[in-house]
N, C-alpha and C positions, 0 to 999 in steps of 0.2 A: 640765678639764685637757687637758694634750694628750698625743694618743695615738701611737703611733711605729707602723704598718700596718704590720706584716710582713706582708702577702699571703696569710695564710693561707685569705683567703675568694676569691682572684683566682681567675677560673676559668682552667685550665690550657689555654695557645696548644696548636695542634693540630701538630706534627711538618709542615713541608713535604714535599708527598709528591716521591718520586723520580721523576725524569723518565721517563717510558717508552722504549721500545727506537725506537720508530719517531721519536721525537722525538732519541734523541743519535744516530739515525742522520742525519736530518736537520739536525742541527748539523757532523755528520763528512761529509755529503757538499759544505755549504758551507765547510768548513776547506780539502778536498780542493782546491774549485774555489779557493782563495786560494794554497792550493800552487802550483798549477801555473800561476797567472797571472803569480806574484811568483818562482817558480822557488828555493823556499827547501820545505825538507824539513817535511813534514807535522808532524813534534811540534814544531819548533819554532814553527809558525804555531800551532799546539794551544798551546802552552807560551806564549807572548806575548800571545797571546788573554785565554786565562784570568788573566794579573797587571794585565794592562791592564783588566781588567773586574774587578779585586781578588775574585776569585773561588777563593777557599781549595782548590781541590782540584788533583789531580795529572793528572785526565785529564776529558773531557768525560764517559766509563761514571760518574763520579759525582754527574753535576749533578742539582740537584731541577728541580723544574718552573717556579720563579723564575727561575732560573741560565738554565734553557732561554730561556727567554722575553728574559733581556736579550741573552744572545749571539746570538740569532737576530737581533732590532734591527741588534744593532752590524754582525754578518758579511753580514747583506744590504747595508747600505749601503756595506758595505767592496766586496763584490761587484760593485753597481752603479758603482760609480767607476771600478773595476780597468776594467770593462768598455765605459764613457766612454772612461777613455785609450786601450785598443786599438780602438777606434773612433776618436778622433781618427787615432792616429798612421796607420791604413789609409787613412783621407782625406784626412791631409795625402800621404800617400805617393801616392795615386792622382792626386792633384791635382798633382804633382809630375811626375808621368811624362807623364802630359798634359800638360803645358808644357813638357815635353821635347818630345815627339812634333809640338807647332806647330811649335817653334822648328826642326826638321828638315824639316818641311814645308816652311816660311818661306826655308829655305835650299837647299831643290830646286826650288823653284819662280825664285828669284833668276837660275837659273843655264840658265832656260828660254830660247829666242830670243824676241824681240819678236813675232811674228806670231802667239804663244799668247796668248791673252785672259786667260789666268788669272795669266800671268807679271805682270798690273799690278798 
């Protein structure tokens, strides 16, 4: 016949352990650096984080060690990007002011007399 297993012989999963201190610091010092890249207040990057990663708790002092592990993923590669764009945007902006700085050249030099060699 058949039997309906209620689990009485299943052996018991083990509690996820709690993340350690050095680990939700390590999570809070990369929230910190997304604070201040993105210029939005620390619990709400905490608070956005944790629902976007569907992560039931209220603050990061209560992630287990799984929780640790996927926010770590996600906030580094958020990290490396933030820090891609400010890296572009200082390149494009240097790049920028050097072609200022010809174009100024370019236009002191125009205004040189004929007998300077560099005026050509």
């Amino acid at each position: 016949g058949l039997y309906i297993y209620s689990g009485e012989d299943l052996p018991e999963e083990e509690p996820v352990k709690q993340a350690s201190n050095v680990q939700v610091k390590a999570i809070n010092d990369l929230l910190s650096k997304v604070s201040k890249m993105t210029n939005k207040p620390f619990l709400a990057v905490e608070k956005a984080t944790l629902n976007y990663l569907n992560i039931n708790k209220k603050t990061t002092d209560e992630i287990d060690v799984e929780e640790h592990e996927k926010m770590n993923v996600y906030l580094q590669g958020v990290v490396g990007k933030l820090e891609k764009i400010e890296k572009d945007k200082k390149e494009e902006a240097t790049k920028k002011a050097n072609q200022d700085m010809l174009e100024e050249m370019e236009v002191e030099q125009e205004g040189l007399p004929p007998e300077y060699p560099q005026a050509k």
